[in-house]
C-alpha positions as CSV (number, residue, x, y, z in Angstrom):
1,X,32.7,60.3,18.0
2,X,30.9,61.4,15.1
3,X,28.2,59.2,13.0
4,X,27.7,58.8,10.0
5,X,24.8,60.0,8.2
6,X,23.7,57.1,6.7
7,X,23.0,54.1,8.3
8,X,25.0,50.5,8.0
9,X,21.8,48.8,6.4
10,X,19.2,49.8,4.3
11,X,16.1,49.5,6.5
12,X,14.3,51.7,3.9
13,X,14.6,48.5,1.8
14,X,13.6,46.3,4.0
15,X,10.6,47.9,5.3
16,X,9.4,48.2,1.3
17,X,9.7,44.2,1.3
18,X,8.2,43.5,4.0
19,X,5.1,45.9,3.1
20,X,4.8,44.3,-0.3
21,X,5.3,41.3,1.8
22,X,2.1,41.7,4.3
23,X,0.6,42.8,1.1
24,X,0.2,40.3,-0.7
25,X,0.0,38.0,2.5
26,X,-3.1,39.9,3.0
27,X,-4.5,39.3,-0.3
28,X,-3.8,35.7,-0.6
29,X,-5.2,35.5,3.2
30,X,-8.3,37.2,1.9
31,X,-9.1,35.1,-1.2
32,X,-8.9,31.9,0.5
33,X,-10.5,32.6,3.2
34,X,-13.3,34.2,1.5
35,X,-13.3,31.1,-1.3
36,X,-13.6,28.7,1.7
37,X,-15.2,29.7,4.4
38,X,-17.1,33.0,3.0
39,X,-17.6,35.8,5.2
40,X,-19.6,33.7,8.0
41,X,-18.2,32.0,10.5
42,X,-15.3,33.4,12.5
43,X,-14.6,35.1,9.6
44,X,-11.8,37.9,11.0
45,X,-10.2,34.8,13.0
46,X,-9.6,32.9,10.0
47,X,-8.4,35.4,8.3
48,X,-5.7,36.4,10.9
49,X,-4.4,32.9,11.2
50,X,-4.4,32.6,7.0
51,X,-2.2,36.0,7.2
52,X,0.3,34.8,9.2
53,X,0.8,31.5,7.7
54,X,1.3,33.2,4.8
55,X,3.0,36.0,6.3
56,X,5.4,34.1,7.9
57,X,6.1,31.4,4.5
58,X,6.6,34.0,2.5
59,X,9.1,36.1,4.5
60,X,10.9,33.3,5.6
61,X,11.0,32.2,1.4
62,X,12.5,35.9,0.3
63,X,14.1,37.5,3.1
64,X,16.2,34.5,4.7
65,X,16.4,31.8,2.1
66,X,16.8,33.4,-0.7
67,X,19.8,35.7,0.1
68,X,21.0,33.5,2.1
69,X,21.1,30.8,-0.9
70,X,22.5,33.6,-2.8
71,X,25.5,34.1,-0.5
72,X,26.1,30.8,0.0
73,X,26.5,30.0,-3.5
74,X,28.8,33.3,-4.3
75,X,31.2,32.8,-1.0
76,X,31.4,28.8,-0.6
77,X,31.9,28.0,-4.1
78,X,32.8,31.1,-6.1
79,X,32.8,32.5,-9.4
80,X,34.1,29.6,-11.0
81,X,30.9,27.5,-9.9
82,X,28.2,29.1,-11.6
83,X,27.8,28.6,-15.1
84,X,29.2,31.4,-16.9
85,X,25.7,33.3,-18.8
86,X,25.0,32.4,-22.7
87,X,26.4,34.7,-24.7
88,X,23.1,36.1,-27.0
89,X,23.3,35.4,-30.9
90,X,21.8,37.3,-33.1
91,X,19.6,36.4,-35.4
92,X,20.3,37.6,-39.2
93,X,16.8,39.5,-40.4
94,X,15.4,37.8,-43.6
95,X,16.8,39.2,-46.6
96,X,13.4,40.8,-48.2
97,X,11.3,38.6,-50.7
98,X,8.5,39.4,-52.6
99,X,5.7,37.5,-51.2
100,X,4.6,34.0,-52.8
101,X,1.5,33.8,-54.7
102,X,-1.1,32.6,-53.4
103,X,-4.9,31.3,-55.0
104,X,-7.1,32.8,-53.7
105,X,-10.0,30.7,-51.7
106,X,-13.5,29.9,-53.0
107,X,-16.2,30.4,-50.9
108,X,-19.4,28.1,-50.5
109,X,-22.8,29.3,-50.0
110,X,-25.3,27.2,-48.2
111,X,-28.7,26.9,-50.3
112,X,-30.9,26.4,-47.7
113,X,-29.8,27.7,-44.1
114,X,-32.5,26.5,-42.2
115,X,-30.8,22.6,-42.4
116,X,-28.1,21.9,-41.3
117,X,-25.4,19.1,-43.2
């Protein structure tokens, strides 16, 4: 039985989320930690807990409800559900005027500037 040379699922894909993913967990993790706390303190234990709260909210957000929001929405209710997109109007361009007139503005000089009005 041969196999194929690509696999069923992307895992490539997946592994790029998931990086961007811890990424920005980390960086959130970082900055709040470091805003609250400082660097004192337990500060690597913090941080580890504040990673994985984050971590954990934001894969669960983008890699299960997300799709799965978007496949429910597409297979339970169809095409016909969703409203169908705005079709884009064009604006016409200005036909080109000459420019109005305008007066042009007086300035006003302060006699003395050591007091002020």
């Amino acid at each position: 039985m041969a196999r194929s040379s690509s696999p069923p699922f992307a895992y490539h894909l997946l592994l790029r989320k998931v990086a961007y993913l811890a990424g920005s967990s980390l960086l959130l993790a970082v900055l709040l930690t470091g805003y609250l706390f400082g660097t004192q303190d337990h500060f690597f234990g913090r941080l580890f807990g504040a990673f994985f709260v984050f971590f954990w909210l934001l894969a669960v957000t983008f890699l299960g409800v997300v799709p799965f929001v978007n496949w429910a929405a597409a297979n339970w209710f169809g095409k016909q559900w969703a409203e169908p997109a705005p079709e884009r109007t064009r604006r016409a361009k200005p036909t080109a005027s000459p420019p109005a007139s305008r007066k042009p503005t007086r300035t006003a000089t302060r006699l003395n500037s050591t007091q002020h009005p």
